[in-house]
N, C-alpha and C positions, 0 to 999 in steps of 0.2 A: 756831469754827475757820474763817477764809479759806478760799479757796477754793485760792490758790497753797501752803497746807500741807497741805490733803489731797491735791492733786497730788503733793507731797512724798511723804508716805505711801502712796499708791498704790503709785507708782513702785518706791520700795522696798520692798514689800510683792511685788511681781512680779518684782522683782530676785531674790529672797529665794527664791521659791515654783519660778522656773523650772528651776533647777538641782538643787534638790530633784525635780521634776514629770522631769527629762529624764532623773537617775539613776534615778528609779523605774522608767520605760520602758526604759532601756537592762539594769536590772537584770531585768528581767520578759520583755528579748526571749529570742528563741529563734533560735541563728541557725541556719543552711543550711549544710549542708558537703556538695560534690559529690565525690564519688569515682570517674574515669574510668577506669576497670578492661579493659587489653586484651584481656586471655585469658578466664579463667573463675576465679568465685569458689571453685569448688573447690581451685586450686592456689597458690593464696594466703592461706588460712585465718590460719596462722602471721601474714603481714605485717599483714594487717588486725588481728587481736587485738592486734598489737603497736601499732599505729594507738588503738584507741580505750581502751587500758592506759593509753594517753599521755595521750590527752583527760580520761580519770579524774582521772590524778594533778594535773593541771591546772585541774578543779574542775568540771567539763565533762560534765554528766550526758545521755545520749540522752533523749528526751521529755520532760527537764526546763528544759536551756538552749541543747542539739543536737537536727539533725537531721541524719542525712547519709543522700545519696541516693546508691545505689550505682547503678551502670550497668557493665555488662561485657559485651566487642564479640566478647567469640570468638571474638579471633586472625583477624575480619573488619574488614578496614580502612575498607571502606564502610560498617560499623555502628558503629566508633572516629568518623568525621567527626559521625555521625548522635547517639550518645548524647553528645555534646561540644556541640555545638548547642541538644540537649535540655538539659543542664546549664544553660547559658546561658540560653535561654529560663526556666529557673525561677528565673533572676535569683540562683542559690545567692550567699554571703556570698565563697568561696574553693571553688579546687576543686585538689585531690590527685590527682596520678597520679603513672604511673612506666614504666621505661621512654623509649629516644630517641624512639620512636614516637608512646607517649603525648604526650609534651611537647610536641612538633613539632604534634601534632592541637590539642590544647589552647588552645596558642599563636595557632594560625592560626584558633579559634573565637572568642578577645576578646583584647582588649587593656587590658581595662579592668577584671574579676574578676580577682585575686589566681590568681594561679597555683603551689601548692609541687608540687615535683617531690620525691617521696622517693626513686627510684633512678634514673641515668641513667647515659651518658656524659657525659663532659664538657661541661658547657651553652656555652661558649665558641668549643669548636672545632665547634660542631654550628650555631654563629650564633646563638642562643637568649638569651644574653647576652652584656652588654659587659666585663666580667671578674668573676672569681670576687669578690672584695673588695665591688666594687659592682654586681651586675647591670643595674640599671638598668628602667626598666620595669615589667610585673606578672607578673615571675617570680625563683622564688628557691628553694630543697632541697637536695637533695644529690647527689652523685655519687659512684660507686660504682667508679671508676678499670675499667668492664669491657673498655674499649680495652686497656690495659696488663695486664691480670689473663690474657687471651689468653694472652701470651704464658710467664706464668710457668706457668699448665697445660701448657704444650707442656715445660719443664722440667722439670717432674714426668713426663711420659712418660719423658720421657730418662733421668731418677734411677732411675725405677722399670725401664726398659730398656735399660740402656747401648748395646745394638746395634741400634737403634732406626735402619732409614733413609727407610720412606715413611708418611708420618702424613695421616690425612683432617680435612677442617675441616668440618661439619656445620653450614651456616648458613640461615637462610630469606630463598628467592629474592625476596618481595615486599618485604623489606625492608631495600634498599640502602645507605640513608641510614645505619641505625647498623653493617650487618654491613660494607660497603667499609672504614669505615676500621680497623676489628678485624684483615679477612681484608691490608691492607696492613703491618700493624706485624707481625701474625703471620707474614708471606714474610719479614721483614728479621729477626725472631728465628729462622725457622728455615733461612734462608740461615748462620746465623752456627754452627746447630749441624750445621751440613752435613747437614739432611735435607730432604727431597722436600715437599712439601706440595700436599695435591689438595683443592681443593673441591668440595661435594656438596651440591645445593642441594632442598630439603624444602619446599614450600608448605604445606603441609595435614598432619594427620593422617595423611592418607590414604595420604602420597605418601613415609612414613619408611621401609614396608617397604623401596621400591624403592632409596630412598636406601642403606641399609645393604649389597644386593645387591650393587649399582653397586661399593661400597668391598671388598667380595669379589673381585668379576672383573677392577678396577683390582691386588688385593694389599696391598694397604694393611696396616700393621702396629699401627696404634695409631687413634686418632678424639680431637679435640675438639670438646667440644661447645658451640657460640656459645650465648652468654648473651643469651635472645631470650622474650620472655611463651609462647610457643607450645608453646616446648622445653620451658620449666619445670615450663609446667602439665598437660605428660606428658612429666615426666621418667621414671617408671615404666614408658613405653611404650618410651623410646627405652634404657633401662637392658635390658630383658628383649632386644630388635632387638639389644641389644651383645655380651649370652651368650650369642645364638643362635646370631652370626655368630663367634663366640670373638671379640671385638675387645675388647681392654681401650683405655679411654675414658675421657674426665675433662671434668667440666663445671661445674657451679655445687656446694654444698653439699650442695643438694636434689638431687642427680643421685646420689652417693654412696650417701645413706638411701634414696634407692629400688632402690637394688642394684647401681650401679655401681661400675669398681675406683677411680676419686679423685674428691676434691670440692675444689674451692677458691674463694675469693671472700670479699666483705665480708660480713659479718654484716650479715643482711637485717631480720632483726627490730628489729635494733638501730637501722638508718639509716629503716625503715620509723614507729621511736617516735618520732627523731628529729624525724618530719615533724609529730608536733603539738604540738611548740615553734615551729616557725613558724605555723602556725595560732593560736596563742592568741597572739603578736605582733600578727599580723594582724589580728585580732578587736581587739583591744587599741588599736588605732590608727597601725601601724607600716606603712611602705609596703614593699613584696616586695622592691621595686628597693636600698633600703636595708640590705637584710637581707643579710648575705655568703653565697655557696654555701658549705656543711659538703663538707668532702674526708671518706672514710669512715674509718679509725683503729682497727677491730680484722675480722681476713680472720681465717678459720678453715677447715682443712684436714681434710678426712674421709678414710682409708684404711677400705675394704670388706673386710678381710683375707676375707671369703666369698665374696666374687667372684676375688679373687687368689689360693685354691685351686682356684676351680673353674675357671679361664684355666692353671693351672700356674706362677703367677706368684710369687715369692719378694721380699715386698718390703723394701728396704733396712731397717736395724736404726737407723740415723738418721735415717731417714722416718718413722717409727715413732714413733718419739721427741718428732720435732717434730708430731705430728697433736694437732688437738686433739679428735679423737673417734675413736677404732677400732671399726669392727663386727666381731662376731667371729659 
């Protein structure tokens, strides 16, 4: 045999072996999934199992061909920059958050890690992307319409109170960027229903008793509740603060099941699964920027009828109707 046809064979022999050699490694890796968690993992239990239900179904086994690293900042915005960074630093494959806050931190940690957002407001109007269709860049998820969703809870107050004239808007002060443009759309819905609208602004835990007080010696007749990591992940706190003061109130879904009188919003679990079909894109070789934002497609509404006895509250018979969960 020449020398120029074992060259040949070589060649080919390598040609052969390498693509064989690079699917074995790629089928053998294990990748890194970061997950930037603002609040606490305790009031997200639900989203996440719906998160790694997803990765299942998707072939996706934890310590088999994942790993994800959880980080959660406790509604502490200097520890959001800090465990985003830290993500980063471990060089993760893609990292998962949620929330305007989260995204915004995330964003402003790489530009170059995959970024899916599972719930936000609108990535467009917050700057985060160049249109839903194409975002552009290394970010892509979902959004959860919570700008416009505002507003339709201020509706359901109304449904549920026809005499309804001064309503409080319950938002947290250090975080302007997603509550501003909520507490503006919500003046112009409740401009139109001719009621009063007061804001109350909550940093901390710490700071809801005083919050609630405030909405006592104002008078206030009703409360919304801003759809914000802090709120959510005591919604229980701020649901018991709403019977104390007798305020019936309405906030996310989770606000309801912890004992409030309404609940409304997009189906969290759902748009939270959502988020590892972009993920295993991603993984897969699909760039974020390519990927279109998902709009959310099924809200679900909770009446507390136990809270609406213990408020004196009678609620409508076609509210009723349309809930998709009643507590009794």
């Amino acid at each position: 045999m020449n020398k120029r046809r074992k060259l040949v064979i070589a060649l080919g022999a390598s040609a052969l072996t390498a693509p064989l050699s690079a699917l074995a490694q790629q089928q053998g890796k294990v990748w890194r999934i970061g997950f930037l968690g603002v609040a606490s993992a305790s009031g997200y239990v639900k989203e996440i199992d719906a998160i790694r239900a997803g990765l299942r179904d998707l072939g996706y086994v934890e310590g088999k061909n994942i790993a994800i690293e959880y980080r959660w900042a406790e509604s502490n915005p200097e520890r959001l920059k800090e465990m985003a960074a830290e993500l980063v630093a471990l060089k993760v494959d893609v990292i998962i958050t949620h929330s305007t806050v989260g995204a915004r931190t995330a964003a402003q940690a790489t530009k170059t890690i995959p970024i899916v957002i599972a719930d936000a407001a609108d990535p467009v109007a917050l700057g985060l992307v160049a249109s839903l269709a194409r975002p552009g860049g290394n970010i892509t998820g979902s959004t959860g319409f919570q700008t416009e969703l505002a507003a339709k809870r201020l509706e359901l107050l109304k449904e549920v109170m026809p005499r309804l004239k001064r309503v409080a808007f319950l938002l947290r002060a250090p975080n302007p960027n997603s509550a501003a443009p909520t507490y503006e759309y919500l003046q112009t819905a409740a401009k139109a229903m001719k009621l009063e609208l007061h804001d109350f602004k909550a940093e901390s835990l710490e700071e809801f008793p005083g919050a609630f007080t405030a909405m006592t010696k104002m008078r206030v007749e009703a409360a919304v509740i801003n759809e914000d990591p802090l709120f959510n992940s005591n919604a229980g706190v701020i649901a018991a603060l709403a019977a104390t003061h007798r305020l019936p109130a309405v906030g996310l879904t989770i606000f309801a099941e912890a004992g409030g009188l309404l609940g409304y919003g997009a189906n969290r679990p759902l748009l939270y699964g959502r988020a590892a079909n972009f993920v295993d894109k991603i993984l897969k070789g699909a760039k974020p920027g390519d990927l279109p934002i998902e709009r959310a497609t099924r809200f679900d509404l909770i009446v507390n009828l136990k809270a609406a006895k213990a408020l004196g509250i009678k609620i409508p018979q076609q509210l009723l109707q349309r809930a998709d969960k009643v507590i009794e």
